[in-house]
C-alpha positions in Angstrom: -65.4 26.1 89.7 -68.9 27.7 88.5 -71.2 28.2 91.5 -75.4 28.8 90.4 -76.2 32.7 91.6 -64.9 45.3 90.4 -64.8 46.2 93.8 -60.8 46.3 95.7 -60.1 43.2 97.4 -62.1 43.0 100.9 -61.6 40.8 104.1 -65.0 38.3 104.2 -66.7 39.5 107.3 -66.1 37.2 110.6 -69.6 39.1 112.4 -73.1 38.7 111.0 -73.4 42.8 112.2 -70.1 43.5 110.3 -72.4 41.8 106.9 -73.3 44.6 104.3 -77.4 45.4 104.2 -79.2 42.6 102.1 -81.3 43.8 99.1 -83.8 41.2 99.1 -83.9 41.3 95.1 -80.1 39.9 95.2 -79.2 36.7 95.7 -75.4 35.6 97.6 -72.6 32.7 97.3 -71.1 31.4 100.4 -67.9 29.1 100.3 -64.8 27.8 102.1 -61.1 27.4 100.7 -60.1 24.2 102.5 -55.6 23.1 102.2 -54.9 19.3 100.7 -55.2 18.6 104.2 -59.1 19.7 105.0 -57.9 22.3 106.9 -59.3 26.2 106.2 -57.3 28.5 104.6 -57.3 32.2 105.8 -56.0 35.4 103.8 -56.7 33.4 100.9 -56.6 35.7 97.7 -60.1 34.8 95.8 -61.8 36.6 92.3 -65.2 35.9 91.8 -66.8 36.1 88.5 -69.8 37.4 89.1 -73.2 36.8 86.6 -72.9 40.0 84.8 -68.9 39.7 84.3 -67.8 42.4 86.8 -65.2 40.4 89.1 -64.7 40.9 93.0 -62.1 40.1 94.8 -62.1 39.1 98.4 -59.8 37.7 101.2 -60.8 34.4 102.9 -61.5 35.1 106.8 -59.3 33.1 109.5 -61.9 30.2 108.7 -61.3 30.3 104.9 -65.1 31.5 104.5 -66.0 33.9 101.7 -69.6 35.6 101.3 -70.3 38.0 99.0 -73.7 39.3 99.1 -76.1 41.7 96.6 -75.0 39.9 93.5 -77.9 39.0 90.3 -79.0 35.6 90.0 -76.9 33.5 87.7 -74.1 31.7 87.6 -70.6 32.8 89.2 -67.2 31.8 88.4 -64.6 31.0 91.9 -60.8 31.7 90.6 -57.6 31.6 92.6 -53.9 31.1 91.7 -53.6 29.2 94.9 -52.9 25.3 94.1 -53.3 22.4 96.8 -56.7 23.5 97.5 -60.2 22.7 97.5 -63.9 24.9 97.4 -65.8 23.5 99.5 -69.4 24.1 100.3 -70.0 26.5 97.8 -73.6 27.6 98.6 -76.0 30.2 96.5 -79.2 31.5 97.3 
């Protein structure tokens, strides 16, 4: 999947206080990793591709919810080795 917007692997943040600070020159990708049956998928290994090729992984939060924040405008690339599973929601700003 290719949403519009090479750190360790990191638990998405369940608290907006626990979110990193915001530069407001970066833009962020929000998305949810739902099971065959709609329901979220938590602890959910994810690598995001981000525009200028580095690659971050993150952890999906007990609701399957990934954010990642501070990231250049552009396109980013959503890879798992998870099958029987669906992206859903994937917002950019």
């Amino acid at each position: 999947m290719t949403s519009n917007v090479s750190n360790p692997v990191q638990q998405c943040p369940n608290k907006k206080d626990a979110q990193p600070p915001r530069d407001p020159e970066k833009k962020w990708i929000k998305f949810q990793v739902l099971d065959q049956h709609g329901k979220p998928l938590p602890n959910v290994k994810m690598t995001i591709v981000l525009p200028d090729n580095s690659s971050q992984e993150v952890l999906t939060d007990k609701n399957g919810m990934v954010e990642v924040y501070n990231i250049d405008e552009g396109n980013c690339k959503i890879e798992s080795d998870w099958t029987d599973h669906t992206v859903d929601g994937a917002v950019h700003h």
